[in-house]
N, C-alpha and C positions, 0 to 999 in steps of 0.2 A: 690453430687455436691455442692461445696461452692459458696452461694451467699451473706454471709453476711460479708464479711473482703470491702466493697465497700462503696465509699462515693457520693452514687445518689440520686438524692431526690427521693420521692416516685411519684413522679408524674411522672419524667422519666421513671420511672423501670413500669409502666402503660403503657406508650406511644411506648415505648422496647416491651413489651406484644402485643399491638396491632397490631405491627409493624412485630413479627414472626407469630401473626395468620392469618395474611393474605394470605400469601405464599402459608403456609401448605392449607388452606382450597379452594384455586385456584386450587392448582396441585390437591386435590380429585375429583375438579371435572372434572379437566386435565382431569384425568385417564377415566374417564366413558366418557366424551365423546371419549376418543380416541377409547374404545369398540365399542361405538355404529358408529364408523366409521366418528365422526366431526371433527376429527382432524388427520392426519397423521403419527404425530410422536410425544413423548413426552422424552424429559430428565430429570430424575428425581431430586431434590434438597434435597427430605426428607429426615430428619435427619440431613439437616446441612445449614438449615437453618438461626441459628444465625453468622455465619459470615456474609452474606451477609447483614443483618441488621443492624449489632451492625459496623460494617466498614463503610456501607452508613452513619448511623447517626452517626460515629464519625467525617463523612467529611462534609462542608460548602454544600453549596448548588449549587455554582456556581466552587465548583472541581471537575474535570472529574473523573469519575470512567469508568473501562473498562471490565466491566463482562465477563462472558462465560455460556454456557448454565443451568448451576446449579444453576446461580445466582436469582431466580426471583425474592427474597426478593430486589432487587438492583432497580429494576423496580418500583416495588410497593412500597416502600419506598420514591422513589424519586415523588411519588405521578403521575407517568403514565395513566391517563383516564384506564379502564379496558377494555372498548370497546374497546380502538385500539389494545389493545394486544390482545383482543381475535381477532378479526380481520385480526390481523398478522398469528395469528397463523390457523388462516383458509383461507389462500391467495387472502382475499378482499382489495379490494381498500383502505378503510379507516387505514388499515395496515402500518406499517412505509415502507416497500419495496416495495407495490404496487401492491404483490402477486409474485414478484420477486425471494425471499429468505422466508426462512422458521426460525421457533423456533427463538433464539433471535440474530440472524445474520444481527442488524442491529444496528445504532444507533440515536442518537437524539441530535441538538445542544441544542434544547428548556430547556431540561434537565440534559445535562455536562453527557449524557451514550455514549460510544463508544462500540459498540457491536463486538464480536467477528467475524471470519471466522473459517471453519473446520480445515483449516492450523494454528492452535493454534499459534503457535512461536511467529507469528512476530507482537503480538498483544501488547507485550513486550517491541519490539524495539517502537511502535509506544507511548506509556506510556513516553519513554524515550522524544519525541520529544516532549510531550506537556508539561512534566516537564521542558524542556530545554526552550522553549517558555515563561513559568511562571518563569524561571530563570531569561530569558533574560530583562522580563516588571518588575521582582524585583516586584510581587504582593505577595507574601509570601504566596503561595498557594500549596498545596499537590496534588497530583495525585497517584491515585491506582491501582494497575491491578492486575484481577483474574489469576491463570493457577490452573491445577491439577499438581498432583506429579507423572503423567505418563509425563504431559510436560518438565517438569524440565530434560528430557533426552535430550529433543532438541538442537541443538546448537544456536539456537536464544535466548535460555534461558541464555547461560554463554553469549552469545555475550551482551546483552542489562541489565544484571545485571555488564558485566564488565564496559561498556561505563557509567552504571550510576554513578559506583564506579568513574570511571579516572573521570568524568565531576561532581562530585558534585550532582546527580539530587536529587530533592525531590520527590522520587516517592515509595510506599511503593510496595512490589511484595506481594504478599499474595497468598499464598501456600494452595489449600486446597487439605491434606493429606486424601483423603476417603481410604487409603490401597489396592484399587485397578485401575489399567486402563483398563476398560473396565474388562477384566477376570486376567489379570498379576497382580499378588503380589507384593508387593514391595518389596520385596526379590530377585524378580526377572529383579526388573528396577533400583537400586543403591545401595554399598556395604555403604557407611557410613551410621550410624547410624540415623540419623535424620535428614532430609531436612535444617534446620537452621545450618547444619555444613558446607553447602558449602558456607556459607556468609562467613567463614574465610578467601577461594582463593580469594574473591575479597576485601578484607578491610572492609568487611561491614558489620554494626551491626545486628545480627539478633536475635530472639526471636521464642520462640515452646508459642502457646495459644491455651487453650484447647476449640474447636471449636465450642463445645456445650454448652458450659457457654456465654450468654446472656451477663451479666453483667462485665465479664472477656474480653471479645473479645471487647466490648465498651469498657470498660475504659479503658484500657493498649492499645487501636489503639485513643484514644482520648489522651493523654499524649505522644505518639510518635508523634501527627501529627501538636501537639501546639507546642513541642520541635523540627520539623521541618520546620514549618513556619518562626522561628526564627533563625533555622541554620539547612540550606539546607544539605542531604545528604539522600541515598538511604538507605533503611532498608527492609531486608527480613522475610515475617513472617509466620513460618508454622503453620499451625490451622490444628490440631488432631481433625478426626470424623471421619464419615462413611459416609457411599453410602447405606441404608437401602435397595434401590431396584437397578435395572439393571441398565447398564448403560444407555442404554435405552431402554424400556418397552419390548421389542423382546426377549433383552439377555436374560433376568432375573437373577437370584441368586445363581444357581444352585453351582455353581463353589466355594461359601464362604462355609464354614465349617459350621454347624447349631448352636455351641457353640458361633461359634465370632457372629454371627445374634442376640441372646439374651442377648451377651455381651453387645453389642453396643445400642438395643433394650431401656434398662433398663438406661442408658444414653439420651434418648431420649431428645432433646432439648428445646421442648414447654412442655412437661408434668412432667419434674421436676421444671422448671419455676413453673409453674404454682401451683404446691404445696408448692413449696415455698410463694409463692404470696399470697397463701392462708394462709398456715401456722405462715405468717406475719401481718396477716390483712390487707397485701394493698390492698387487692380485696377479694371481696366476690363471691361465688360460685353463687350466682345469677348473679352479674354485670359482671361475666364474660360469663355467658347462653346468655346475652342478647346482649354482642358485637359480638359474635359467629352469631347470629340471624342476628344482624344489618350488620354482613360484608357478609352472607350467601343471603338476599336481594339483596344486593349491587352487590353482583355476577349474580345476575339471572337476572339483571336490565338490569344490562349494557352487560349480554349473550345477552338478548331479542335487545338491538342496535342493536348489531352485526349481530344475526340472519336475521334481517329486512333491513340492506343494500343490496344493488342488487348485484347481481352478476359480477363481471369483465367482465369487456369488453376490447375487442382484440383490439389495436389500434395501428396497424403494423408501422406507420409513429411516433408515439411518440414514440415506444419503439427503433427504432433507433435512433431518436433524443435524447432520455435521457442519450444517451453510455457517451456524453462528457455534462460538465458543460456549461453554457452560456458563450459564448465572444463575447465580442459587439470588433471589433477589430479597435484599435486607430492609426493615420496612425501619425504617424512622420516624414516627409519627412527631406529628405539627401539638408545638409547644400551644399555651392558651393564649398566650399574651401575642399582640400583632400588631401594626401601625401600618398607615395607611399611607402606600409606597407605588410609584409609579411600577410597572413593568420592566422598562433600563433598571431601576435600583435593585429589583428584586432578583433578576438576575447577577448583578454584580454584588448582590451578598452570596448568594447562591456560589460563587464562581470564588469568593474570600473564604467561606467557609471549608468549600471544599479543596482548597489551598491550604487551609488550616488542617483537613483532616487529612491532606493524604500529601508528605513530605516529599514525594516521590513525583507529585504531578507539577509541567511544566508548561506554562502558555507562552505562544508563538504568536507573531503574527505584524504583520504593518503598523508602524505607530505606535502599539499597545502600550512600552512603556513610560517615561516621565510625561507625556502627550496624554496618554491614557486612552488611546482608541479614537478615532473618528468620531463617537459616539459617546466616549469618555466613561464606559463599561468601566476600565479596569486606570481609572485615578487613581492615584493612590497604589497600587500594587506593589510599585517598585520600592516605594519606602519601608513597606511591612516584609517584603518576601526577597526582596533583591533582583540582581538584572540578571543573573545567574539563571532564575523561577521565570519571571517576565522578558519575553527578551523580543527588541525587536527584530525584524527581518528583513533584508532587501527582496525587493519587490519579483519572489519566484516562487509563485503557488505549489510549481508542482513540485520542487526539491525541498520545501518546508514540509507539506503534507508526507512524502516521501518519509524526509527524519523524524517526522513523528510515528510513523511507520516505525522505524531506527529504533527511538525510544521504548517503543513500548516491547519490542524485541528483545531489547537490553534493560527489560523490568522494568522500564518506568511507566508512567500515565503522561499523556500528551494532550492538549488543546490548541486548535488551531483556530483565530479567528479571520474567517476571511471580511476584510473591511468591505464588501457589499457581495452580495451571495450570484452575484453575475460574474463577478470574477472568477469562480469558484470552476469557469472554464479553463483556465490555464492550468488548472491542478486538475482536471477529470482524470487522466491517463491514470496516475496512481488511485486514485480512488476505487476506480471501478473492475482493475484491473487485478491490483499489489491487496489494499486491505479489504475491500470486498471479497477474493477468492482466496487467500492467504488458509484458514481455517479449514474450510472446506480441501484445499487443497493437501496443504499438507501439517493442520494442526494446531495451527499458531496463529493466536491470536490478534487484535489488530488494537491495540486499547487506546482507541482515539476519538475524539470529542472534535466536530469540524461545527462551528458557531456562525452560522450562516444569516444576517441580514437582509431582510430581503422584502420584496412588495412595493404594489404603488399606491398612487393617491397621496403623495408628496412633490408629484412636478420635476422629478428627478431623469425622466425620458430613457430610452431603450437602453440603456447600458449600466441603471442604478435601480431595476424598479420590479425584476424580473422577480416572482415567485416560481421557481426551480425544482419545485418535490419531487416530481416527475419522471425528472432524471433521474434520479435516485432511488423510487419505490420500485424502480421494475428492474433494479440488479441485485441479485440476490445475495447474500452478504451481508446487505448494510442496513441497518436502522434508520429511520426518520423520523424527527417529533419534532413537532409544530404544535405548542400552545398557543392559545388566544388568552390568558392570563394571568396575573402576577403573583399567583397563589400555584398555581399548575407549570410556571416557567420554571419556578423557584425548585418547586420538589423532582419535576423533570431532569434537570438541568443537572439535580443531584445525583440521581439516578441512571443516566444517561454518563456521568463521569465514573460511575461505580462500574457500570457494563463494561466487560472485557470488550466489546465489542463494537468497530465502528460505528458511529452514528451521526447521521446529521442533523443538527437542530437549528430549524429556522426560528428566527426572530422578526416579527415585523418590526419596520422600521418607523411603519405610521402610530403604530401603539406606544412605540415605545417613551413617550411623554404624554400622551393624551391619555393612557387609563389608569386609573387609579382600583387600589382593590385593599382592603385590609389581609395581611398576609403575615405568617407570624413568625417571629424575629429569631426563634431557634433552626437548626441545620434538622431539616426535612425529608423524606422520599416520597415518590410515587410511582408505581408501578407504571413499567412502558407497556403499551398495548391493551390499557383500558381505557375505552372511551367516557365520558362525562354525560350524564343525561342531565340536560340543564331544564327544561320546561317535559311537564307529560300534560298527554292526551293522548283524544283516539280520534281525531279526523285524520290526522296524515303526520307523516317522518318528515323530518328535516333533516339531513346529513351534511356538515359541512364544518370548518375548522380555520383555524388563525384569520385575521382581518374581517370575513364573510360570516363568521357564526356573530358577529355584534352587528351586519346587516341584518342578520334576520330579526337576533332581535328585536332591534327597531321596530320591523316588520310587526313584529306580534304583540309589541308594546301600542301600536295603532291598529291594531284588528283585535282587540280583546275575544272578540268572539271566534276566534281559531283554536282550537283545543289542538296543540301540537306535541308529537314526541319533539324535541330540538335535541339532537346529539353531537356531541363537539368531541370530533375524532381524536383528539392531544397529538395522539401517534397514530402515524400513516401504514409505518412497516415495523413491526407488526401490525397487521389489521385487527380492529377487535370487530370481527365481521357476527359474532352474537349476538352482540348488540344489536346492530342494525337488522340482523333478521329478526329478530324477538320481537321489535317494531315493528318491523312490519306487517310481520305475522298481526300485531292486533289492528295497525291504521288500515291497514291495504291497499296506503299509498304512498310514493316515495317520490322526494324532489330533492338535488344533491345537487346546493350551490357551494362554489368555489371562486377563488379570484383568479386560478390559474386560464389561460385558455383552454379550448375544450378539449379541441382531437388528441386523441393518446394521454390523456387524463386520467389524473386520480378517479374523475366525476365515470368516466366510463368502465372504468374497471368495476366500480362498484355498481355500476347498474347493469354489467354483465354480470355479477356477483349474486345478485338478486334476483335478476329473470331468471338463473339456472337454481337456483335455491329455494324462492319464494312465489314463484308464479303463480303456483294455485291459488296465493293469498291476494293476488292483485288484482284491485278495483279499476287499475285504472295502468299506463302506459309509466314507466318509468321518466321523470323527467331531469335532464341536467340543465343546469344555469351556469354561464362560466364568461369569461370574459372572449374578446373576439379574436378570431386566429389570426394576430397581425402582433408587432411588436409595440411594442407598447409607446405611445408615442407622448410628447413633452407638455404639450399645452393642453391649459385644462380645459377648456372646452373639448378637446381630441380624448384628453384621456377618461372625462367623465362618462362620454362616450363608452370607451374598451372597456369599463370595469362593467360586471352584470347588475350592481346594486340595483337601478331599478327595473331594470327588465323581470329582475327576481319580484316583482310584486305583480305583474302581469301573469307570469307564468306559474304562479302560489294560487292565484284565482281562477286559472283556467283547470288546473289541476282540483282543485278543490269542488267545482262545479261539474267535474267530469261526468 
């Protein structure tokens, strides 16, 4: 191994040394205690070690790096207290997660580490967002992110290596090539020759550094990352090593041929260092017995913290409170004056204003800018705010949603519009995975606005018409709000941009020209998670929200004689579930239409919600109305079919006559 073609002083190439013994001599005693049963699970890094060192310290101190679990060199480096890691890694409180998440599935603003999830991918796209962030403030800063060369099969891998190419980002991908995933050869995960050849399909510079060179992997990622501070642009870097043990401790080895094991062996990346270092005079075989000694205390030290914290404690009430970040929620009240503005317009003031009020927030999405949207939301934006603010995107849900992730990690506000809320499948993985548990996880907030399109009764067939809430009301984390109109989208919409925290906001696409509403022309809030009581009486509840709550009314605009509660949900998650009991409590009857289909529905949860809540007040059986469990199909005759509209007026009088 060459260490001498390098122009380091010797005091670095000491500091480098220190900096790989640490790792190595943690994960040994990883191992023993995971024997002796202190630890649950360990992934191993030996033998490749120096990339995670030589990449940390060729970056600032205050650029995000995004490891994965191989990395600990990235931790310890970054000079992480050892007590919390071992902490973490034994699911005590003093831990970054709280005992939440496990291994290094977490991350730290204090120290610029954004930790992985098991969903490797979109760890990628989120890289992308805080480059694009460091783009946008012109701080001439680098960002790095780890994967393996099993990940590089994903498609969040081409999506957020292509996005960095078309945008510019300065963000380095660092490839580390161990030759296997998990037990697959790389033979068996891609036919070109070396991982830095797929930087060709995207335009983008790439380089192979040999993994185990210390001195090699520093200096050639210190001269890439000065030459991108000064001129932004994405670079791919594969680092050549190994994986000496399993992938994690269980698998073991078995499956590597015992020649490549000595191959690799003999490469070792601390112990030719280190004869080198000898062989040079920068160190002496003493002063190196003696930092081995001083970092071998240092571990027992801060095991002994660790061991001596108390044990976790169960606190049912904070652990549902930490699902979402804090909002202290700021009320805006609605100016007097108003004009009489379709639903599309009043969110696209909604979406300017808040453009106007917060410098910091940036819309994503397909088409959005000189086009202005599929739906032509956001005309005009690019003129006022630039392409900078509005920007479009090639067609990859999940590594947009991902960088918006990125953004708001790296302080900014994010909106993502997905151009019909059926798409919004290709982007599930990070949704439900990255900014729904993100908080809860390990703290950090997720400040994204996902602008979901959605519904039928436009003739638009299975793959443009779905209402989707669903999906999303039963993962904890995220917000949902669905207005049914242009007065409630407006201040939503406001409000749901101010929330640190994810949220999905459907839009119907049927309303979005056909209702008119006087709405008023200054920037608005309203609070999430209160419902609308639009009609009262006392024969019976109506529960239902977006497209379905102007069914009903219909409904009771031709039955004058129905004395009804009508409650129009806004927002789904949070429920405002007092509402609907406190109706019920006086009708003591409930019927809960929606346009979504039934099974595993909003419509069912809330009339589980009820029967365990409100029984004693009921006259009568819970009824849901909903569209039929098929997808939603094209022609309108089929589809006037699947919608409930009028089945709801059957099932209103059978209820009512109960």
């Amino acid at each position: 191994m060459q260490y001498t073609d390098y122009t380091i002083s010797d005091h670095t190439k000491i500091q480098l040394y220190k900096q790989l013994l640490a790792p190595r001599m943690i994960e040994e005693k990883m191992l023993v205690l995971l024997r002796q049963g202190k630890i649950t699970k360990w992934f191993s890094g030996i033998g490749q070690e120096a990339i995670s060192v030589g990449v940390t310290a060729a970056l600032h101190d205050d650029e995000y790096l995004l490891p994965m679990h191989r990395n600990l060199g990235v931790f310890t480096a970054r000079k992480i207290p050892l007590s919390k890691l071992f902490s973490q890694w034994q699911g005590k409180s003093n831990g970054f997660t709280n005992g939440r998440d496990r291994s290094f599935h977490f991350g730290s603003q204090a120290y610029k580490i954004i930790g992985m999830i098991s969903h490797l991918g979109p760890q990628l796209g989120v890289a992308d967002g805080i480059a694009l962030a460091n783009l946008l403030k012109k701080n001439k800063k680098v960002t790095a992110v780890f994967t393996g060369e099993g990940a590089t099969s994903e498609g969040d891998f081409h999506e957020a290596l292509n996005v960095a190419s078309v945008w510019n980002l300065p963000v380095l991908f660092c490839v580390e090539n161990n030759g296997y995933g998990l037990s697959t050869p790389t033979n068996e995960q891609f036919k070109c020759k070396n991982i830095a050849d797929k930087g060709i399909g995207y335009g983008m510079e790439s380089h192979i550094i040999d993994g185990n060179n210390i001195l090699e992997v520093f200096s050639k990622v210190s001269a890439i990352c000065t030459d991108l501070r000064a001129h932004p642009r994405p670079v791919l870097l594969e680092f050549k090593t190994f994986r000496m043990r399993g992938h994690e401790e269980a698998s073991g080895t078995k499956y590597v041929p015992q020649e490549v094991l000595e191959t690799w062996k003999k490469k070792d990346p601390i112990a030719n260092y280190e004869s080198y270092l000898i062989a040079s005079n920068i160190i002496s075989p003493e002063t190196m017995a003696l930092l081995k000694t001083k970092i071998q205390q240092e571990i027992e030290d801060e095991l002994q913290l660790a061991y001596q914290e108390e044990e976790l404690l169960l606190v049912p009430e904070k652990e549902v409170q930490d699902i979402y970040a804090p909002f202290q929620y700021k009320e805006y009240p609605p100016n007097a004056t108003t004009e009489n503005i379709r639903l599309v317009d009043a969110i696209a003031q909604s979406l300017k204003q808040a453009m106007e009020k917060h410098d910091n927030l940036v819309i994503m999405g397909q088409d959005i800018a000189e086009y202005g949207g599929v739906f032509k939301i956001t005309e005009g934006f690019v003129a006022q705010f630039g392409k900078e603010r509005v920007r479009n995107t090639p067609i990859c849900e999940s590594a947009i949603i991902s960088a918006a992730m990125g953004l708001s990690i790296n302080g900014m506000k994010a909106i993502v519009e997905m151009q019909f809320a059926d798409f919004v499948s290709s982007g599930f993985n990070p949704i439900v995975n990255y900014l729904a548990k993100s908080h809860y996880r390990w703290a950090e907030k997720a400040d994204v606005v996902i602008r979901m399109p959605c519904g039928a009764g436009v003739g638009a067939g299975p793959f443009h018409s779905q209402t989707n809430e669903a999906w999303f009301t039963k993962t904890p984390g995220l917000k949902v709000v669905y207005p049914a109109f242009p007065v409630d989208a407006k201040g939503l919409l406001a409000t749901a941009i101010n929330d640190p925290n994810p949220v999905l906001f459907f839009e119907h696409k049927a309303l979005y020209r056909s209702l008119y509403q006087e709405v008023p022309t200054d920037y608005y809030t309203i609070p999430l998670g209160k419902a609308a009581l639009l009609k009262k009486g006392t024969d019976i509840t109506i529960v239902s929200y977006g497209a379905a709550i102007h069914w009903a009314l219909e409904v009771l605009e031709r039955k004058p004689q129905i004395e009804a509660d009508l409650i129009d949900l806004r927002t789904l998650q949070p429920l405002d579930t007092e509402t609907i009991y406190n109706s019920v409590k006086k009708t003591g009857k409930l019927i809960i239409l929606q346009e979504d289909s039934l099974f595993g529905s909003l419509a069912s949860e809330i009339s589980a919600l009820v029967m365990e809540n409100c029984f004693e007040y009921l006259d009568a059986p819970v009824q849901r109305v909903a569209s039929l469990d098929t997808p939603i199909p094209f022609s309108k005759t089929l589809e006037k079919n699947y919608l409930p509209k009028d089945r709801f007026v059957k099932a209103l009088d059978d209820l009512l006559s109960y």
